[in-house]
LUMLUMDREN-2810 file (N, C-alpha, C; in Angstrom, 1 decimal):
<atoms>
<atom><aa>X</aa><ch>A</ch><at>N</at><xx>0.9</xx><yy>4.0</yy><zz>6.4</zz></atom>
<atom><aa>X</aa><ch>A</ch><at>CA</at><xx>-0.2</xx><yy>3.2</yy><zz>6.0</zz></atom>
<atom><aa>X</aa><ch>A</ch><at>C</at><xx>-0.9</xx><yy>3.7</yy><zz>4.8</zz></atom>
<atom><aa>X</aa><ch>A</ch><at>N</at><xx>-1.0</xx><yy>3.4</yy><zz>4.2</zz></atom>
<atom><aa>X</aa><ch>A</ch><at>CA</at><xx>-1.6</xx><yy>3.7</yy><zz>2.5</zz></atom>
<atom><aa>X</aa><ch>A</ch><at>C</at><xx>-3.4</xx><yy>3.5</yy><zz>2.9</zz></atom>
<atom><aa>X</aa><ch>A</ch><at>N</at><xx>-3.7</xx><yy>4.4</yy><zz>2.2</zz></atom>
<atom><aa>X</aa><ch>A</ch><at>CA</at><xx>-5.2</xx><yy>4.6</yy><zz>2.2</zz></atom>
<atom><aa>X</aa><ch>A</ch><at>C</at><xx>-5.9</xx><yy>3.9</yy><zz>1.3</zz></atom>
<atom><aa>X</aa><ch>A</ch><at>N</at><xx>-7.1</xx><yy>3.7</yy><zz>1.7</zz></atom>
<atom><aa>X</aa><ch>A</ch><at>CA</at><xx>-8.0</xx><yy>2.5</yy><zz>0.2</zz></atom>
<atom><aa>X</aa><ch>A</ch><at>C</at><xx>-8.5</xx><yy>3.5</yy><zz>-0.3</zz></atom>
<atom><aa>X</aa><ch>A</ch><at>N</at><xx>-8.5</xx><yy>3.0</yy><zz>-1.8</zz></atom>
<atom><aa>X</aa><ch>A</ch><at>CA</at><xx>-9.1</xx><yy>3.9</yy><zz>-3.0</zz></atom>
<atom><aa>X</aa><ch>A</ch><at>C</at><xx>-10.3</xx><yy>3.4</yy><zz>-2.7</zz></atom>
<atom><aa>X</aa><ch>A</ch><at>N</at><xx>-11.2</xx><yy>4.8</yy><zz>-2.4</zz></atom>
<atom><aa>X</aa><ch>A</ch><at>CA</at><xx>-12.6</xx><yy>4.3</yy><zz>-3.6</zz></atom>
<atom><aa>X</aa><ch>A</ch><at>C</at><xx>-13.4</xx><yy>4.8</yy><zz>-4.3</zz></atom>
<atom><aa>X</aa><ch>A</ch><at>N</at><xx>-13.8</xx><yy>3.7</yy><zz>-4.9</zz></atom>
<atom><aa>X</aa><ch>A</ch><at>CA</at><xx>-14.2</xx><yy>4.0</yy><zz>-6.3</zz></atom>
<atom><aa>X</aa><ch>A</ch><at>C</at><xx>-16.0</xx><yy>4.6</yy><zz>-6.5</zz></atom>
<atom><aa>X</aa><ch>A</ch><at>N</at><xx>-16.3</xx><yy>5.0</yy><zz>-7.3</zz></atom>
<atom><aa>X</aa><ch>A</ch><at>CA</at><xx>-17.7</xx><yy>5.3</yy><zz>-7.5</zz></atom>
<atom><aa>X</aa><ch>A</ch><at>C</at><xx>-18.0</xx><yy>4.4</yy><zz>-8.3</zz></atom>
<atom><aa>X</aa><ch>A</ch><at>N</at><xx>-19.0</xx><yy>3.6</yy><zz>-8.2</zz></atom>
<atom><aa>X</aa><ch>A</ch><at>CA</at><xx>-19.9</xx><yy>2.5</yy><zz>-9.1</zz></atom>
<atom><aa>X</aa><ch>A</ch><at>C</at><xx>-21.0</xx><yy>3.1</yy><zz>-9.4</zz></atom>
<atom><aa>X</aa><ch>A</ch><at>N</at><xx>-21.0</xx><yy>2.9</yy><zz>-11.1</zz></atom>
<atom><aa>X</aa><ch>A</ch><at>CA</at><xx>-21.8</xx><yy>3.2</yy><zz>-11.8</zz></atom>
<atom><aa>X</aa><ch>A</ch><at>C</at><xx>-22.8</xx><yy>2.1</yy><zz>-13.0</zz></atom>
<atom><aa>X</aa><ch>A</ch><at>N</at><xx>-23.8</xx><yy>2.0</yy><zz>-11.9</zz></atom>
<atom><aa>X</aa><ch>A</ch><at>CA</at><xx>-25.1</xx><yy>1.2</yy><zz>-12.7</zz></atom>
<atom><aa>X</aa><ch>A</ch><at>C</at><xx>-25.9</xx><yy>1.1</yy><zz>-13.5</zz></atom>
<atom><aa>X</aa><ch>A</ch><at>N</at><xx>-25.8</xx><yy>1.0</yy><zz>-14.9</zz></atom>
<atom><aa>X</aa><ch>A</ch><at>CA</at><xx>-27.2</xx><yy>1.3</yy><zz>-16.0</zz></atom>
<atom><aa>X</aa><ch>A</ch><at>C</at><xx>-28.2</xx><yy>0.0</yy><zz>-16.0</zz></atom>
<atom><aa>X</aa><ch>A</ch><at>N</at><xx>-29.3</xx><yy>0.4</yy><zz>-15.6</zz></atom>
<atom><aa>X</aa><ch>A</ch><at>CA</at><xx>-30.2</xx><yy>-0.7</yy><zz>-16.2</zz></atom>
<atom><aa>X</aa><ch>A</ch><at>C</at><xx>-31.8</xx><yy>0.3</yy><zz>-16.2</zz></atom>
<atom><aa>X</aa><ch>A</ch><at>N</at><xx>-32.8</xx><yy>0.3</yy><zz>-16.1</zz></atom>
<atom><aa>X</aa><ch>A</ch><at>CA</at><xx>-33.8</xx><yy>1.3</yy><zz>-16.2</zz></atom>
<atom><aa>X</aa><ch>A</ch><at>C</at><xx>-33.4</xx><yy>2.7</yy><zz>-16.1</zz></atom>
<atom><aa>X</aa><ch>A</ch><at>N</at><xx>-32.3</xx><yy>2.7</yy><zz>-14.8</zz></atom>
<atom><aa>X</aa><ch>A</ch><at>CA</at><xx>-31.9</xx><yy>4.2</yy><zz>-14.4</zz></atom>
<atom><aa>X</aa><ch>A</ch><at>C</at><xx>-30.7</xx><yy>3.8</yy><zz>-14.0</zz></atom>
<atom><aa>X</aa><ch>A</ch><at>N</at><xx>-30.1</xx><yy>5.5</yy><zz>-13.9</zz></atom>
<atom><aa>X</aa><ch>A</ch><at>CA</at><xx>-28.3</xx><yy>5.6</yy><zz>-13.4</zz></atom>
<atom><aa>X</aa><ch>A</ch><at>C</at><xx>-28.4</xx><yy>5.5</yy><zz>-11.9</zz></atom>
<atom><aa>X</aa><ch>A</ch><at>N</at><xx>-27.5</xx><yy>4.3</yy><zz>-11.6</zz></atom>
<atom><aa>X</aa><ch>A</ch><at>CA</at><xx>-27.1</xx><yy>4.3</yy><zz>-9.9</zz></atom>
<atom><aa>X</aa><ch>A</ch><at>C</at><xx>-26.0</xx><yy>4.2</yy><zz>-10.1</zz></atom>
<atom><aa>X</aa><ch>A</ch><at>N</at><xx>-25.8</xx><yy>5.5</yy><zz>-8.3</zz></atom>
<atom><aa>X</aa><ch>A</ch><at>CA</at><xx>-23.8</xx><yy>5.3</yy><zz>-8.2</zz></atom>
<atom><aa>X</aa><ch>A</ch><at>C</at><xx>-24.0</xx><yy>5.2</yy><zz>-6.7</zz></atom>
<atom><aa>X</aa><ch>A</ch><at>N</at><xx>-22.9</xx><yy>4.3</yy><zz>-6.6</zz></atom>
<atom><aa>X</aa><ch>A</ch><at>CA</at><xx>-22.4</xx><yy>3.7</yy><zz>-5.2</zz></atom>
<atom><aa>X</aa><ch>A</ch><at>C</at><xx>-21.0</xx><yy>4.0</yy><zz>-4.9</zz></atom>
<atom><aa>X</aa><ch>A</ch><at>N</at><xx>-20.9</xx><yy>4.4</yy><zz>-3.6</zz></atom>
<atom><aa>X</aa><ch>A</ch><at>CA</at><xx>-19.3</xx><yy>4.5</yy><zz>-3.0</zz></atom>
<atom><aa>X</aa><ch>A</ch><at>C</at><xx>-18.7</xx><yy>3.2</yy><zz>-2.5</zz></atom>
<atom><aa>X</aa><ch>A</ch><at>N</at><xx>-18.0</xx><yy>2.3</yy><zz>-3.3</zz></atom>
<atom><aa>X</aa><ch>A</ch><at>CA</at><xx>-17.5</xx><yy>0.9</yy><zz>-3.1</zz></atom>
<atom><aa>X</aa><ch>A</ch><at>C</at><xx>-16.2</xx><yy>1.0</yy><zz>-2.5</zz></atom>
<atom><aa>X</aa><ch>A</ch><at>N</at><xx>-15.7</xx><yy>0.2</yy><zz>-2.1</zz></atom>
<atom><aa>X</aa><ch>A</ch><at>CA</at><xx>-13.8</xx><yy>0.4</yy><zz>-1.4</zz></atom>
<atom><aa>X</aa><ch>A</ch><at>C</at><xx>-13.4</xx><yy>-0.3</yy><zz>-2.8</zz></atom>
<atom><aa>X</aa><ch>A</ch><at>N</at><xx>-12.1</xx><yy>-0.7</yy><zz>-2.6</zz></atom>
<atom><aa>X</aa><ch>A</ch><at>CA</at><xx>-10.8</xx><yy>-1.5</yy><zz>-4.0</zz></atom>
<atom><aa>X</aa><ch>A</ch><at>C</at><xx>-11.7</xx><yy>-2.6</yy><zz>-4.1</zz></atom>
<atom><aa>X</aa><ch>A</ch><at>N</at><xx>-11.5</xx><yy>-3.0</yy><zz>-2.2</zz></atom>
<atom><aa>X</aa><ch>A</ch><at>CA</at><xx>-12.2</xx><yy>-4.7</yy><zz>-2.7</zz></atom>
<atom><aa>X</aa><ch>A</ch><at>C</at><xx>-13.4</xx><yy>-5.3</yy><zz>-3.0</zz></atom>
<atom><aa>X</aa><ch>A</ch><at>N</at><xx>-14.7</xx><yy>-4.5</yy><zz>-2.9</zz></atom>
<atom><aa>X</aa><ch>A</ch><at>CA</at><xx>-15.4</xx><yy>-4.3</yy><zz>-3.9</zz></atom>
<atom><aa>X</aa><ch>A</ch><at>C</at><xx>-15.4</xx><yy>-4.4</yy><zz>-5.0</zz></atom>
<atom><aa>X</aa><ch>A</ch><at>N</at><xx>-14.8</xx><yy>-3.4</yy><zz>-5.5</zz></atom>
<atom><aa>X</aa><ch>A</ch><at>CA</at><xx>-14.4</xx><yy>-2.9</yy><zz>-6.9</zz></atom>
<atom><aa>X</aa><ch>A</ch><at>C</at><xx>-14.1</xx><yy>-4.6</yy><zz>-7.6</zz></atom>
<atom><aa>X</aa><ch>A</ch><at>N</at><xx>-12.9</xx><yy>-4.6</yy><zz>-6.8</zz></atom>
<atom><aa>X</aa><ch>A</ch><at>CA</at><xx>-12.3</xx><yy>-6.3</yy><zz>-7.3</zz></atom>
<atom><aa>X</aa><ch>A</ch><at>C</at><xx>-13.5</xx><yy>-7.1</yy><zz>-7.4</zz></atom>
<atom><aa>X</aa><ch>A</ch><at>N</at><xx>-13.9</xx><yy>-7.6</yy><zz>-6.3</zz></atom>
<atom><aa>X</aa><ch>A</ch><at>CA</at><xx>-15.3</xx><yy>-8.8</yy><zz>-6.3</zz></atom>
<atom><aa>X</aa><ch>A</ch><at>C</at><xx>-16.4</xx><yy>-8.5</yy><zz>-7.5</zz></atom>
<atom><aa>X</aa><ch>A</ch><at>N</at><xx>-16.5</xx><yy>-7.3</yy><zz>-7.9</zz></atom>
<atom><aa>X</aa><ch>A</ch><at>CA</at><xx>-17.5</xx><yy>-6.8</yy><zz>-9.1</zz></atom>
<atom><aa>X</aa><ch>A</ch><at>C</at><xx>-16.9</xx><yy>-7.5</yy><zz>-10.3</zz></atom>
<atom><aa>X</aa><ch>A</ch><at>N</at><xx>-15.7</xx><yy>-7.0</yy><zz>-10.6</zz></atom>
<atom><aa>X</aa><ch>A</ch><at>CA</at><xx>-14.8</xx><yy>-7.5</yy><zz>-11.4</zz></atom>
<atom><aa>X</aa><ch>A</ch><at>C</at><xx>-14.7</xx><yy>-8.7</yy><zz>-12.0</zz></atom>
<atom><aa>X</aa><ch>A</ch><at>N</at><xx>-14.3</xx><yy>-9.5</yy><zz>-10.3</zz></atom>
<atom><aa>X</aa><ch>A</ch><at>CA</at><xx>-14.2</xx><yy>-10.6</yy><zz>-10.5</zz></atom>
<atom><aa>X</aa><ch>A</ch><at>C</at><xx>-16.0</xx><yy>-11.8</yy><zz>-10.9</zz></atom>
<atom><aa>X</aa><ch>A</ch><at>N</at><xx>-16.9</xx><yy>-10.6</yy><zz>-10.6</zz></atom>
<atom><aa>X</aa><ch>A</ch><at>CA</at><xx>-18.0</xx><yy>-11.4</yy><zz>-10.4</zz></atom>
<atom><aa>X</aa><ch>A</ch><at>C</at><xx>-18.8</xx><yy>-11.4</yy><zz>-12.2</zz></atom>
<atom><aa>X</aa><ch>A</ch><at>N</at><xx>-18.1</xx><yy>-10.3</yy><zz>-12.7</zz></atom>
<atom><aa>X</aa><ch>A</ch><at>CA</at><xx>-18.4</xx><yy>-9.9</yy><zz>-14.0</zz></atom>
<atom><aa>X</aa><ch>A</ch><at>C</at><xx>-17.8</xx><yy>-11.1</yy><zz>-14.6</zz></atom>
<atom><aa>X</aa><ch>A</ch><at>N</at><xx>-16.5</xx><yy>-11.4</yy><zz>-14.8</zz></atom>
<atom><aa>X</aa><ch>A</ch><at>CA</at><xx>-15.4</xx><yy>-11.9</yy><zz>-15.6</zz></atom>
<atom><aa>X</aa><ch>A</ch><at>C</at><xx>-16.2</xx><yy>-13.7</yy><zz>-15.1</zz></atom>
<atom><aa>X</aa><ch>A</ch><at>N</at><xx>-15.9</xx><yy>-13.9</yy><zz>-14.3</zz></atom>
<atom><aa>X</aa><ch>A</ch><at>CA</at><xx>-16.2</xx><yy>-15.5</yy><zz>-13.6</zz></atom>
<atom><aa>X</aa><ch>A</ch><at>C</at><xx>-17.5</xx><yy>-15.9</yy><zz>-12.9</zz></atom>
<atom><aa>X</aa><ch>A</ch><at>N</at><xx>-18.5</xx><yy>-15.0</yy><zz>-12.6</zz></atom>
<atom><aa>X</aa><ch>A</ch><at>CA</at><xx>-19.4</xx><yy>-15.0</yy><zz>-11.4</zz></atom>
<atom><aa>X</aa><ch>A</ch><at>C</at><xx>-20.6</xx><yy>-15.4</yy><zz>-11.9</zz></atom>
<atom><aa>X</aa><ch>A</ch><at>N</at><xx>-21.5</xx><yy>-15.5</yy><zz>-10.4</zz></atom>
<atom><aa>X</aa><ch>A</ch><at>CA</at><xx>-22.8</xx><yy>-15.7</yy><zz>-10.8</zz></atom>
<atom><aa>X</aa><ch>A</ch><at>C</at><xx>-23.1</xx><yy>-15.1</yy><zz>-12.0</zz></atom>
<atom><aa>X</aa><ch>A</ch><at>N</at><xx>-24.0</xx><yy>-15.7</yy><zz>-13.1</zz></atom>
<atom><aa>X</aa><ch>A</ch><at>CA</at><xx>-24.7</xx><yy>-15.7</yy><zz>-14.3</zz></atom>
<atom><aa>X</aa><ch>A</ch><at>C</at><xx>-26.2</xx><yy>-14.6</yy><zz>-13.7</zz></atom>
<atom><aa>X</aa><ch>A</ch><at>N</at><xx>-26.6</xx><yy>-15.0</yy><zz>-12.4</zz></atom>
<atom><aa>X</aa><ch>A</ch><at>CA</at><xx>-28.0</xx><yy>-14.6</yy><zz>-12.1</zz></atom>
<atom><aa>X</aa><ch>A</ch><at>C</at><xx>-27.8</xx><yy>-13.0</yy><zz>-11.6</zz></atom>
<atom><aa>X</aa><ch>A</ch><at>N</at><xx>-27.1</xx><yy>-13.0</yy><zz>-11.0</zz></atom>
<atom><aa>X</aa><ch>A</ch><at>CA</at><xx>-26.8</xx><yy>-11.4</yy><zz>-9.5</zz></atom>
<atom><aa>X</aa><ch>A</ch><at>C</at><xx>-25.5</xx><yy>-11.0</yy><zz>-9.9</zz></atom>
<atom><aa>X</aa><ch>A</ch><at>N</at><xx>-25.3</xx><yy>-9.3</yy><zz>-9.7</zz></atom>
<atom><aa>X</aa><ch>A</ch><at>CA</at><xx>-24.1</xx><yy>-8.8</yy><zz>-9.4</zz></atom>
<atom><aa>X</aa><ch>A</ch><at>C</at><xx>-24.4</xx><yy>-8.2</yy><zz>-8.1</zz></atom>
<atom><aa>X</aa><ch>A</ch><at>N</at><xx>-23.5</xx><yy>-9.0</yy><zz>-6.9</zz></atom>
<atom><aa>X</aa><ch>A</ch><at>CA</at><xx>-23.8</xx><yy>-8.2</yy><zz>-6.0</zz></atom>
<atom><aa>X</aa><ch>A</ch><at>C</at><xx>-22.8</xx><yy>-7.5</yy><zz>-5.5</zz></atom>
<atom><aa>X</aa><ch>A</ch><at>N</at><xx>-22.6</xx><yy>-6.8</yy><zz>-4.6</zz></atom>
<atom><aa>X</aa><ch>A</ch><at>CA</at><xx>-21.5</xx><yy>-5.8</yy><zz>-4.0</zz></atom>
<atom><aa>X</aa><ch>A</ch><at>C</at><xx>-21.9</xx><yy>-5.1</yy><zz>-2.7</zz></atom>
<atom><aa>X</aa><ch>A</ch><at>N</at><xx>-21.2</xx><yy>-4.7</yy><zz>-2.0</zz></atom>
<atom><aa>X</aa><ch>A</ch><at>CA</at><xx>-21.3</xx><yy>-3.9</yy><zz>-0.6</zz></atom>
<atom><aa>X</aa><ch>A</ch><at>C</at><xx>-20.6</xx><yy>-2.5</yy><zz>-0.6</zz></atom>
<atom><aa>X</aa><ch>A</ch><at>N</at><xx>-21.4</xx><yy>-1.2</yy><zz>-0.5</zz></atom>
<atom><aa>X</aa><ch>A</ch><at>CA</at><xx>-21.4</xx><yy>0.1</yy><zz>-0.7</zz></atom>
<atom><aa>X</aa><ch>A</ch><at>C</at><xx>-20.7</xx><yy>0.7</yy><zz>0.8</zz></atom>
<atom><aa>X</aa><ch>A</ch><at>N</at><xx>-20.2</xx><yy>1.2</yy><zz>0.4</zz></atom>
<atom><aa>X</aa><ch>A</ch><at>CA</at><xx>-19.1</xx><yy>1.6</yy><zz>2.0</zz></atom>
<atom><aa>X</aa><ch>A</ch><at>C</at><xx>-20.1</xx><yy>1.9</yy><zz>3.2</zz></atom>
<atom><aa>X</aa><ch>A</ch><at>N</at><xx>-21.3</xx><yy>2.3</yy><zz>3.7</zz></atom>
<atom><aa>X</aa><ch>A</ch><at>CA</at><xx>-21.9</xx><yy>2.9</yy><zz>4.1</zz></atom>
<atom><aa>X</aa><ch>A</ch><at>C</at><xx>-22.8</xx><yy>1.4</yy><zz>4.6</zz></atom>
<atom><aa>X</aa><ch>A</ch><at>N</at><xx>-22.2</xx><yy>-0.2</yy><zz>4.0</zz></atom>
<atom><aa>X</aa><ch>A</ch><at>CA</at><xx>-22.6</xx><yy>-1.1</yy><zz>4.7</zz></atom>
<atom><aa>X</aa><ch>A</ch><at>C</at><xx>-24.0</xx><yy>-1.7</yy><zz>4.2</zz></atom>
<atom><aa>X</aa><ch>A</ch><at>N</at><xx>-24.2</xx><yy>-0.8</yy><zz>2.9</zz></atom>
<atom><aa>X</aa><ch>A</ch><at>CA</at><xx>-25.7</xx><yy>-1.0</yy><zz>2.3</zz></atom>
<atom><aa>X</aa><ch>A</ch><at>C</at><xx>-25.7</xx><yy>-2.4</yy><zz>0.9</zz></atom>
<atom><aa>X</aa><ch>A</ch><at>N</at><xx>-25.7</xx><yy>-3.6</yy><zz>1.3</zz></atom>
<atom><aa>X</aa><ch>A</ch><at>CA</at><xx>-26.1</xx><yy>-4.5</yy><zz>0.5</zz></atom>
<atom><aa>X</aa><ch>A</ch><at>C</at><xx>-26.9</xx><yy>-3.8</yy><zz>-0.8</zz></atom>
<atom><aa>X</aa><ch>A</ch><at>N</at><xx>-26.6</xx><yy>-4.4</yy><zz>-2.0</zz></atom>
<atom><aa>X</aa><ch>A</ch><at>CA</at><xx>-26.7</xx><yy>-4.5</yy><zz>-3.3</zz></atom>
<atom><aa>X</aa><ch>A</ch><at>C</at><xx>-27.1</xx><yy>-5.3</yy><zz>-4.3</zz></atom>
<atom><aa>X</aa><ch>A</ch><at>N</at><xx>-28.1</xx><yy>-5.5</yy><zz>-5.0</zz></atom>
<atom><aa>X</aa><ch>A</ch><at>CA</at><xx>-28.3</xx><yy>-7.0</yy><zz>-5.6</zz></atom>
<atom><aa>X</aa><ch>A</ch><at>C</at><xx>-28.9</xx><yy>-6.5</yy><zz>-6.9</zz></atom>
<atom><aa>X</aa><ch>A</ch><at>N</at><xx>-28.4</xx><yy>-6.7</yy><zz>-8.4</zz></atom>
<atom><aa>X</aa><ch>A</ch><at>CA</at><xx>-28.8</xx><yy>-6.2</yy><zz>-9.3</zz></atom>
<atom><aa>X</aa><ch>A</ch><at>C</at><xx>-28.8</xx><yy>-8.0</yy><zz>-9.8</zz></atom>
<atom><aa>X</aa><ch>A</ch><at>N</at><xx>-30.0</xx><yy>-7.7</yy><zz>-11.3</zz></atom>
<atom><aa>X</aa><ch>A</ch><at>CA</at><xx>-30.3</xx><yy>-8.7</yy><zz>-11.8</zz></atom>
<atom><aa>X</aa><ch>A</ch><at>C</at><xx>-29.3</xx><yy>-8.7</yy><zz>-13.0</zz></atom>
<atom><aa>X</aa><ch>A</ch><at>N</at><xx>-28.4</xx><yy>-9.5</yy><zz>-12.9</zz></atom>
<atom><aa>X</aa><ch>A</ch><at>CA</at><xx>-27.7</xx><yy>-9.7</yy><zz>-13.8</zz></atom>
<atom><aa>X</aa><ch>A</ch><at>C</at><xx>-27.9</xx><yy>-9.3</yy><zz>-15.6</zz></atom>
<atom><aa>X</aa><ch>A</ch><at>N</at><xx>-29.4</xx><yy>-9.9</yy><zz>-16.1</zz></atom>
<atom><aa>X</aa><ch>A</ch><at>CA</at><xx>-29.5</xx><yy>-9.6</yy><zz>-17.3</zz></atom>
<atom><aa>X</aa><ch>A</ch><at>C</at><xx>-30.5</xx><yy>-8.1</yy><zz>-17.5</zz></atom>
<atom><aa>X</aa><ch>A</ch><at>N</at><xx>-30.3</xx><yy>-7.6</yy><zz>-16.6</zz></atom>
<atom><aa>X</aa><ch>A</ch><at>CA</at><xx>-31.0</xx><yy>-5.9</yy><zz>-16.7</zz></atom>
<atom><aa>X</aa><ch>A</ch><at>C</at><xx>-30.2</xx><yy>-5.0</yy><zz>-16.4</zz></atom>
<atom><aa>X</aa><ch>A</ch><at>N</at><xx>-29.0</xx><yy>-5.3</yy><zz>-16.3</zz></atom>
<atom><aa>X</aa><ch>A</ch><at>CA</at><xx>-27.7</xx><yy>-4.4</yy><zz>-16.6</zz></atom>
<atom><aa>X</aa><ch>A</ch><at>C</at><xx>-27.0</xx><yy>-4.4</yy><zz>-17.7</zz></atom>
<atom><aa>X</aa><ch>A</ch><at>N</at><xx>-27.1</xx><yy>-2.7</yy><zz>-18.5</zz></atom>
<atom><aa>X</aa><ch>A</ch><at>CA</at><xx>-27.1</xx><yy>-2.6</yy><zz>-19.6</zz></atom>
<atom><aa>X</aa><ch>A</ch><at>C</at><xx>-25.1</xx><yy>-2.2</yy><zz>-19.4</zz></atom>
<atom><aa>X</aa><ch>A</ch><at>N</at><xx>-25.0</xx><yy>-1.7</yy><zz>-18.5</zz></atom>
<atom><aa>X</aa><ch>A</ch><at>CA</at><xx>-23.4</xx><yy>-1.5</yy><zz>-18.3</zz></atom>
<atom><aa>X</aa><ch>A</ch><at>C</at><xx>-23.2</xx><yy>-0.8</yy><zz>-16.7</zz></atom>
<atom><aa>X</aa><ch>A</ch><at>N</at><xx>-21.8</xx><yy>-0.8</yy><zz>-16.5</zz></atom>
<atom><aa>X</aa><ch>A</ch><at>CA</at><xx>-21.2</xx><yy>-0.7</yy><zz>-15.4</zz></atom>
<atom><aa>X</aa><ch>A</ch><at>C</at><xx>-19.8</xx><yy>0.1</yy><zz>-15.4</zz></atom>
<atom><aa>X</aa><ch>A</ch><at>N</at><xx>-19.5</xx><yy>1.1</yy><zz>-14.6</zz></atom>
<atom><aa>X</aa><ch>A</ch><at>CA</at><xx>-18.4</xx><yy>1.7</yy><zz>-14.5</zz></atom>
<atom><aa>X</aa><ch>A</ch><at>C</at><xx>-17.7</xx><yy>1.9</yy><zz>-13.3</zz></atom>
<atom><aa>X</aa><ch>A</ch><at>N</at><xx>-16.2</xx><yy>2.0</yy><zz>-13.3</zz></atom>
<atom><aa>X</aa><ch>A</ch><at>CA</at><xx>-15.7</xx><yy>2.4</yy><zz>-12.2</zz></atom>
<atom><aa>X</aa><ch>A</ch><at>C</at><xx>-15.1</xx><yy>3.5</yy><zz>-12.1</zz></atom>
<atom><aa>X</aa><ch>A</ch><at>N</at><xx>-15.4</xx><yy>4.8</yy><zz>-11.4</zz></atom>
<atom><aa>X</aa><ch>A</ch><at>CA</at><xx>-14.4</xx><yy>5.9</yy><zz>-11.2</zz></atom>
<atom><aa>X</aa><ch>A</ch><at>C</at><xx>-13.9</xx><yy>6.0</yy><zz>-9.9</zz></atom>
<atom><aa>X</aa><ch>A</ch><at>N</at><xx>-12.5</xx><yy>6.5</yy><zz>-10.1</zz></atom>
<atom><aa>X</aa><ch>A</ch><at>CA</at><xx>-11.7</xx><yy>6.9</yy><zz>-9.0</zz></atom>
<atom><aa>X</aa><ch>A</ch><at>C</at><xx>-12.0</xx><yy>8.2</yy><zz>-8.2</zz></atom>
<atom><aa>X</aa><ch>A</ch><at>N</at><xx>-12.3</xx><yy>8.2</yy><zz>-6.7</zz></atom>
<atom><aa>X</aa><ch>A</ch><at>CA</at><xx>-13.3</xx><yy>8.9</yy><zz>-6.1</zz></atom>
<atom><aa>X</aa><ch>A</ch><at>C</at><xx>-11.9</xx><yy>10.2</yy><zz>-5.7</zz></atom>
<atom><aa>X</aa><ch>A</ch><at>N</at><xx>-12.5</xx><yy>11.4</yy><zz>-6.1</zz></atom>
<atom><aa>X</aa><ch>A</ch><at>CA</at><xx>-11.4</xx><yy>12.5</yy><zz>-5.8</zz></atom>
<atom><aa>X</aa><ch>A</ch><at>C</at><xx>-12.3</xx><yy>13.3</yy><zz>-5.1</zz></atom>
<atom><aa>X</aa><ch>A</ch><at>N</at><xx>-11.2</xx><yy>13.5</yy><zz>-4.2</zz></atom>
<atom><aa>X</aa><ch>A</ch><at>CA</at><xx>-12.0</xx><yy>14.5</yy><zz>-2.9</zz></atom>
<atom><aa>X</aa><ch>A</ch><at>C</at><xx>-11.2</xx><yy>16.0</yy><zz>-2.8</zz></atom>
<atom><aa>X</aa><ch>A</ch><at>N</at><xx>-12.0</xx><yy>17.1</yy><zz>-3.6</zz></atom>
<atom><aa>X</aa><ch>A</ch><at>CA</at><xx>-11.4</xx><yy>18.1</yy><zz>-3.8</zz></atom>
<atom><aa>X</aa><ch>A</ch><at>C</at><xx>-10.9</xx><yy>18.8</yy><zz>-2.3</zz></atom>
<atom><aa>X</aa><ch>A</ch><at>N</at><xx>-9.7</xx><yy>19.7</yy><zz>-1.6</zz></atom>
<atom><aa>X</aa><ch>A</ch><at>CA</at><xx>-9.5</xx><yy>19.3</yy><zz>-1.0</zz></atom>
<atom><aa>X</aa><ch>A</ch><at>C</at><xx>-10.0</xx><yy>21.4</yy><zz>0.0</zz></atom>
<atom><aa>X</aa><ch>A</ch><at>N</at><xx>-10.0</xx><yy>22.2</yy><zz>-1.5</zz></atom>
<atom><aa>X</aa><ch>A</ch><at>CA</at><xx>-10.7</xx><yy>23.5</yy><zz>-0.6</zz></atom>
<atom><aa>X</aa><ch>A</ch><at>C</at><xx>-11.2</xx><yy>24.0</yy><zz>-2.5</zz></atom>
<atom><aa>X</aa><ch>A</ch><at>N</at><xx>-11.8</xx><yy>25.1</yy><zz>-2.0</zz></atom>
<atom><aa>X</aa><ch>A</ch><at>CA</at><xx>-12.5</xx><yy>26.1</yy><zz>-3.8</zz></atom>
<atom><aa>X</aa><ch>A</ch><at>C</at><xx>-11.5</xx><yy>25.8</yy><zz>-4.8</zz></atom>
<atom><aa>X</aa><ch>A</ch><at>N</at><xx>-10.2</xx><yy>26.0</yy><zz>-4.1</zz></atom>
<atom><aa>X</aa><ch>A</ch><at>CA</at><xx>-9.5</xx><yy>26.3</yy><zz>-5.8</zz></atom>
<atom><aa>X</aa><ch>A</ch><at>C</at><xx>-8.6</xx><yy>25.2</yy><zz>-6.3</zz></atom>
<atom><aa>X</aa><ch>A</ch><at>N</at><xx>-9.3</xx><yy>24.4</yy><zz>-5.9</zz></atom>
<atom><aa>X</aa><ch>A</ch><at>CA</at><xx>-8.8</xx><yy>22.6</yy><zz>-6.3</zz></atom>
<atom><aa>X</aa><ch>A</ch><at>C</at><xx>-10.3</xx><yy>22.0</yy><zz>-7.5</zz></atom>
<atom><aa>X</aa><ch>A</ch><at>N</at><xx>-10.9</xx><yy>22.6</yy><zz>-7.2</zz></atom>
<atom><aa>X</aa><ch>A</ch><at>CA</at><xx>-11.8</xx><yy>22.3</yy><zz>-8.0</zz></atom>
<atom><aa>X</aa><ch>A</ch><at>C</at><xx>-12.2</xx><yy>22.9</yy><zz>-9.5</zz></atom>
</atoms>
């Protein structure tokens, strides 16, 4: 069974916010950027915690792939 990537979300708008999102997340952001509400980007943080940014007070957005070092000398 293959594991879900996830990604760290990264929020600019007054200040830096990062959220732990799953793929499908990731996707709905995506998709919410490219086609979506005009007003809200919203998303759900693995941990179950609802999200709601104002669409025109986000200055940018990033996705990184979440690596979990695995002892000291991996890092």
């Amino acid at each position: 069974m293959k594991e879900e990537t996830i990604y760290i979300l990264t929020v600019w708008d007054e200040a830096k916010s990062q959220f732990a999102i799953s793929e499908y997340e990731k996707d709905t952001v995506e998709q919410q950027l490219e086609f979506g509400n005009k007003e809200f980007i919203t998303f759900e943080s693995i941990i179950g915690q609802k999200i709601y940014y104002k669409r025109d007070l986000v200055k940018a957005i990033s996705f990184n792939e979440y690596v979990e070092a695995l002892n000291e000398e991996d890092k």
